[in-house]
N, C-alpha and C positions, 0 to 999 in steps of 0.2 A: 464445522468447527468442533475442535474436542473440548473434552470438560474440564480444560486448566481454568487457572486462575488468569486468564487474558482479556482485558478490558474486551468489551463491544459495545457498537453506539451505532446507527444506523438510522441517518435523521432526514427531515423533510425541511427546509429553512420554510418553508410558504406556507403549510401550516402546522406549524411549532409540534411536529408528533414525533417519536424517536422509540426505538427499542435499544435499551442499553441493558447490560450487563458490567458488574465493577467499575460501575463508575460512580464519581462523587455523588450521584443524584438520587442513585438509587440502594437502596441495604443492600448489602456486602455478604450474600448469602449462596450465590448461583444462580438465583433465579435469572429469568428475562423479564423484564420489566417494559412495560407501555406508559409511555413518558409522553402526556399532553398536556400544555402549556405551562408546562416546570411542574405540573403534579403528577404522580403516581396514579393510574386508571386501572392497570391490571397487572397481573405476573403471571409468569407462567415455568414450569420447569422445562422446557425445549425449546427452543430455538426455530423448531420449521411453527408450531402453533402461534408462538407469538408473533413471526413475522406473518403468521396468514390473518393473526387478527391486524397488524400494520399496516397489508395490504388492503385490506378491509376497511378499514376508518378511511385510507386516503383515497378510494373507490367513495367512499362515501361522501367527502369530503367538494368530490369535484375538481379537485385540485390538479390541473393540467399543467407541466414544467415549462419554461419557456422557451421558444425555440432559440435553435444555437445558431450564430451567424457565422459564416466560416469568411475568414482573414488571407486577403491575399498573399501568399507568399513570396516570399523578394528570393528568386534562383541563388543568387550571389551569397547572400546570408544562409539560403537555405546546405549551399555547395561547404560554404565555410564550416558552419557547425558540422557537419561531415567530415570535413578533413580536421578540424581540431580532435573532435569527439575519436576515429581512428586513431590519430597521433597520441591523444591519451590510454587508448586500452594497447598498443603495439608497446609504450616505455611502461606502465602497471605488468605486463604479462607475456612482453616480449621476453629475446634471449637476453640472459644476463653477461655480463663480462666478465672472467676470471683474473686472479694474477695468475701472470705465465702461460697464460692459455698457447699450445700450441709451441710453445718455446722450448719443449725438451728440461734440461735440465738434469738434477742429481737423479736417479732412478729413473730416470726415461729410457726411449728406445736403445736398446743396446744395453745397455747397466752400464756400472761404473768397477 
């Protein structure tokens, strides 16, 4: 990440820990802030040190995510969203239409 002024927030929901940047939670300075349970624990000026203390609290923490069950898919719905989703980006960025396209006209082949 470069050093704009661009929000960041990088949160745990299971145990409320979060590194943000610009955001309402934390002063409005640059820093990266270690955000555990809506209080301010540390700052830091880099971004790779505070997320290595981030990954380090939630190492410490124990805090294991939950597994993700994966949903069977219906082919039919799955074929659909395909062909809508094509038919969307072909009329955004397909060819466009002109007037006159291809109809000659005043200044066309040949002159007038």
């Amino acid at each position: 990440m470069n050093n704009s002024n661009e929000t960041y927030r990088h949160y745990i929901p299971g145990i409320d820990v979060s590194v943000e940047r610009y955001t309402a939670n934390v002063p409005n300075d640059g820093k990266y802030y270690i955000v555990k349970e809506g209080k301010v624990v540390q700052n830091f000026r880099s971004m790779k040190h505070a997320e290595d203390m981030f990954k380090q609290l939630i190492a410490e923490s124990g805090f294991k995510p939950k597994p993700q069950h994966s949903q069977k898919v219906n082919p039919v719905d799955e074929t659909l969203e395909r062909i809508l989703s094509a038919k969307a980006i072909f009329w955004a960025e397909g060819p466009k239409q002109t007037k006159g396209r291809g109809k000659g006209g005043k200044g066309g082949r040949g002159g007038v």
